[in-house]
Structures are given as structure tokens and as C-alpha cells.
C-alpha positions as CSV (number, residue, x, y, z in Angstrom):
1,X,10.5,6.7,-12.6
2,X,11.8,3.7,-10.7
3,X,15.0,4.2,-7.9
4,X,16.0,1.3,-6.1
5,X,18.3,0.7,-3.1
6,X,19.9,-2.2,-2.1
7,X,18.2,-4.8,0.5
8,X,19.0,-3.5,4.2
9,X,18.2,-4.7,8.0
10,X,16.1,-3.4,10.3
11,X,15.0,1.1,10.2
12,X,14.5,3.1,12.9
13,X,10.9,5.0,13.5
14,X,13.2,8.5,13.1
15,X,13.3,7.1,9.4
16,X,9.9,5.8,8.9
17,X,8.5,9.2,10.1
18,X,11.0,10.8,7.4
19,X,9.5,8.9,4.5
20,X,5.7,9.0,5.5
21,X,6.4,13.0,5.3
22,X,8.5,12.6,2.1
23,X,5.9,10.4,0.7
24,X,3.4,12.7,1.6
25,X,5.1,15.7,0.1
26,X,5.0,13.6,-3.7
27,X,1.7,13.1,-3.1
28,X,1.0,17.1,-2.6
29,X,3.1,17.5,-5.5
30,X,1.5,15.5,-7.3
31,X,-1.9,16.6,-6.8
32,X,-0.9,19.9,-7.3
33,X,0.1,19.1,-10.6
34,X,-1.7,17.5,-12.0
35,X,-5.4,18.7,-9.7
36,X,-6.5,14.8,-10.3
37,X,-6.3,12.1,-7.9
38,X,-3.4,9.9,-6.7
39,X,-3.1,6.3,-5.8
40,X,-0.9,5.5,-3.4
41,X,1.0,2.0,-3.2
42,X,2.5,1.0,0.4
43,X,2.8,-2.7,2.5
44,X,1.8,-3.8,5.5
45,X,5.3,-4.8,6.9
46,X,5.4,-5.5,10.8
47,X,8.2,-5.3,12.7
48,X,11.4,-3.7,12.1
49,X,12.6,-4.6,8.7
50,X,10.8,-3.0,5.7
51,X,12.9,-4.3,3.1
52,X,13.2,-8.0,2.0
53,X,13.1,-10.4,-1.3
54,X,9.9,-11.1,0.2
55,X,8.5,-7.6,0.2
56,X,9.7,-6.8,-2.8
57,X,8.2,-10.1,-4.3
58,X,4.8,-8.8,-3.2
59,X,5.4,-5.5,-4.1
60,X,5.9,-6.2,-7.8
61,X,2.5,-7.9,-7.3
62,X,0.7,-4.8,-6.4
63,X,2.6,-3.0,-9.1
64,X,1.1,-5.1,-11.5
65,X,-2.5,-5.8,-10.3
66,X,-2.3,-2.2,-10.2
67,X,-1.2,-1.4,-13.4
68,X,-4.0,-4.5,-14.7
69,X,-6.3,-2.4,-13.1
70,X,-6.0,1.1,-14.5
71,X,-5.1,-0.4,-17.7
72,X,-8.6,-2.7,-18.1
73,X,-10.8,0.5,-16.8
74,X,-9.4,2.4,-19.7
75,X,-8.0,5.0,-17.1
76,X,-5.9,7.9,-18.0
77,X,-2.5,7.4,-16.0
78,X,-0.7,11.2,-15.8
79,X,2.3,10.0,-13.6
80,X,3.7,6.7,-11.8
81,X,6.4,6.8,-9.5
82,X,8.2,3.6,-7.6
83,X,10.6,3.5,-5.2
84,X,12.2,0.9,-3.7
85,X,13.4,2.2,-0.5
86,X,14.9,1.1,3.3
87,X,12.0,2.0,4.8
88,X,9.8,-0.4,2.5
89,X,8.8,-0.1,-1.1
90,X,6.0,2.9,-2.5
91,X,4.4,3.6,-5.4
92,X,2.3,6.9,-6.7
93,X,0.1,6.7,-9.5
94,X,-1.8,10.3,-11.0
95,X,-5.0,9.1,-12.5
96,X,-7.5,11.3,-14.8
97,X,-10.6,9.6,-12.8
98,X,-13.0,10.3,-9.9
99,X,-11.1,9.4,-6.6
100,X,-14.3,7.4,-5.0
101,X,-14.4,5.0,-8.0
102,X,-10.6,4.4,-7.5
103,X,-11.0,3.7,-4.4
104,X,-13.9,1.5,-4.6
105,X,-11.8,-0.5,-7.1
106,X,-8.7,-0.4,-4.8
107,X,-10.4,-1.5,-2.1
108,X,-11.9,-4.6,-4.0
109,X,-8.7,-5.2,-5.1
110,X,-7.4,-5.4,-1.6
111,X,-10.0,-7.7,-0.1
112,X,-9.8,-10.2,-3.1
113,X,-6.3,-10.8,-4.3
114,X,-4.9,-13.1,-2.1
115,X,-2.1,-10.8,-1.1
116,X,-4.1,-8.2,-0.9
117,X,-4.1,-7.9,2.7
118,X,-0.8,-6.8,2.4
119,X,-1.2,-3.8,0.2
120,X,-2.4,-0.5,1.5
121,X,-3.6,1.1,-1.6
122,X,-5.0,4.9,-0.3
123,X,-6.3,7.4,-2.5
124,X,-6.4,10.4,-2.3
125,X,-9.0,13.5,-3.6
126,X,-7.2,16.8,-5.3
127,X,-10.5,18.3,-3.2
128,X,-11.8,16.1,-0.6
129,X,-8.4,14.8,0.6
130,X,-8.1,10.7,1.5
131,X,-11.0,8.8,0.6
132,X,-11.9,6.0,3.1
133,X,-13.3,3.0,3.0
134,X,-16.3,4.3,5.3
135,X,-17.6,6.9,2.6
136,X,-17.9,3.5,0.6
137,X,-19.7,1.8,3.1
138,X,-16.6,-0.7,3.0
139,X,-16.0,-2.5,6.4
140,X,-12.7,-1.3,8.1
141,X,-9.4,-3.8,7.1
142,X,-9.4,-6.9,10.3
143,X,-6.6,-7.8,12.2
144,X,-3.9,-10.7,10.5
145,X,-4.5,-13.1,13.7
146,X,-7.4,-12.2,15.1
147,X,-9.7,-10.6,12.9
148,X,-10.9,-7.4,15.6
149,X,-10.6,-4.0,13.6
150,X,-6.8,-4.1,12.4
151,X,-6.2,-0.1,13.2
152,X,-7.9,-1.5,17.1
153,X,-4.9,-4.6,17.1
154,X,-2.3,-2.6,16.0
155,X,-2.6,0.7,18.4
156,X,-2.9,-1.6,20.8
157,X,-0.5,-4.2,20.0
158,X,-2.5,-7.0,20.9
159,X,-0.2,-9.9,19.3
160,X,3.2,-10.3,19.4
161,X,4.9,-8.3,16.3
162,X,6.5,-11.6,16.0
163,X,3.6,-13.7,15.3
164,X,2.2,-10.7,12.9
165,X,5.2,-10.8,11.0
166,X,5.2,-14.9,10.6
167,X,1.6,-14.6,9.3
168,X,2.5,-11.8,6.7
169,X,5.5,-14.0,5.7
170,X,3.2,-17.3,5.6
171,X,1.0,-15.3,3.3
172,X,3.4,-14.4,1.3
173,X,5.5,-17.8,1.5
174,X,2.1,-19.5,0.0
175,X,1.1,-17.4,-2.7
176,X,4.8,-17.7,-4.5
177,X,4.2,-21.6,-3.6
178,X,1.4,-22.7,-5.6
179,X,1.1,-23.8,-8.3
């Protein structure tokens, strides 16, 4: 299932709130019905505006490292849902696979694509609920600018959301560049 909606400005937190909880209501569904473990696609989008030809760009990135991914580990897909929403784009994949090796793959995939950085690929257990990066002994994600703890930089707001934003875009700006 694919919906999209057309490129928008900025979204308010009133409607990021609403999709986190929509998001996290397929992902119960999901789990429910299926009882095996979900992946779940978002960005790392600063600022105010979740939707752009950039985001999108970088989303159908993920989409398809993702999809390389499950495909070359032989790994039984049961659903896949993408949205392409205001409020940034999401994906859901069911997978018939143990949630930690998912992850440990995810999280690889993450820290060595190039854009990488700006997928947050969770997954999450039918049992054990989100599996983290610390039950893998994985470091926690660093900060775009500074490289402190990310989750540290960004409670905080220790860098202009501005200068965030133009590193995200640089990042993206040069991988569609090369050649």
C-alpha cells in the first residue's frame, strides 16, 4: 500500500504528535496480526518542514536499501506499508524473522550508507517491544554537527535548528551529486 500527498510547508507539533500515535497504532496492528516483528521506516527531518523533493529523494533511498536488504537475507516480508505524508514520509514492513537480527542489520545499515544518518529505522519485538541499539552493544546515533550523543544535542537544542537542517540538506545535496 502506497498513499501520497502532495508537497506542503511547514506542520505544527499538534500534527506530528497525531501521526507518531497514528504511526504507532499500524505498528500495534500490525504486530497483532501478524505476532512477528515490524520495521519501521522514518527521517531525521529538523526543523519545521517534513515534506520536500529532498526528503522524498532520500526516502525512496531507504525504501530501497530496505527492500535490498530483506530481499538478500531471504526474509519473509508479510506486509509493507508507505506513506507519503505532511508530517514526513513512513514506512512499515512485517517481517517473519527474529527482531534482534533485524535490528542488528538495520542498524549497520544506518551507520554505513551514506544517508544513513538520516534514516531512523526502529524495530520493534511482537514480545519484547523496541529493540535498541544498546541490547546490541551498538553505540548510541551522534549529533549532525557536533558528534555528542544525538538524543543529548537535540533535548537540549545545542545547535541552531538552522544549521542542523543545512547539514541534513548538504548530506543529502551530495549524495544525489556524485557521480
Amino acid at each position: 500500500m502506497t498513499t501520497a500527498t502532495p508537497v506542503r510547508t511547514g506542520v505544527s507539533l499538534d500534527e506530528l504528535l497525531t501521526a507518531k500515535e497514528r504511526r504507532a497504532a499500524r505498528q500495534v496492528d500490525m504486530l497483532e496480526h501478524y505476532q512477528q516483528p515490524v520495521i519501521s521506516l522514518t527521517l531525521v527531518t529538523p526543523g519545521e518542514i517534513k515534506d520536500s523533493l529532498r526528503y522524498r529523494n532520500t526516502m525512496g533511498v531507504a525504501l530501497q536499501m530496505c527492500d535490498q536488504l530483506l530481499w538478500e537475507n531471504r526474509w519473509q516480508v508479510l506486509d509493507r506499508q508507505v506513506l507519503w505524508l505532511p508530517t514526513g514520509p513512513e514506512a512499515l514492513w512485517c517481517v517473519a524473522h527474529p527482531a534482534v537480527e533485524i535490528k542488528a542489520h538495520c542498524a549497520e545499515l544506518e551507520q554505513t550508507h551514506p544517508l544513513g544518518r538520516l534514516w531512523d529505522l526502529d524495530v520493534i519485538c511482537p514480545q519484547h517491544g523496541h529493540v535498541g541499539r544498546q541490547s546490541l552493544g551498538a553505540n548510541l546515533r551522534r549529533c549532525l554537527i557536533c558528534d555528542e550523543p544525538a538524543h543529548a544535542c537535540s533535548r537540549s537544542r545545542n545547535h541552531p535548528v538552522e544549521l542542523v537542517v543545512s547539514r541534513v540538506e548538504k548530506m543529502i545535496d551530495d549524495w544525489f551529486a556524485r557521480d
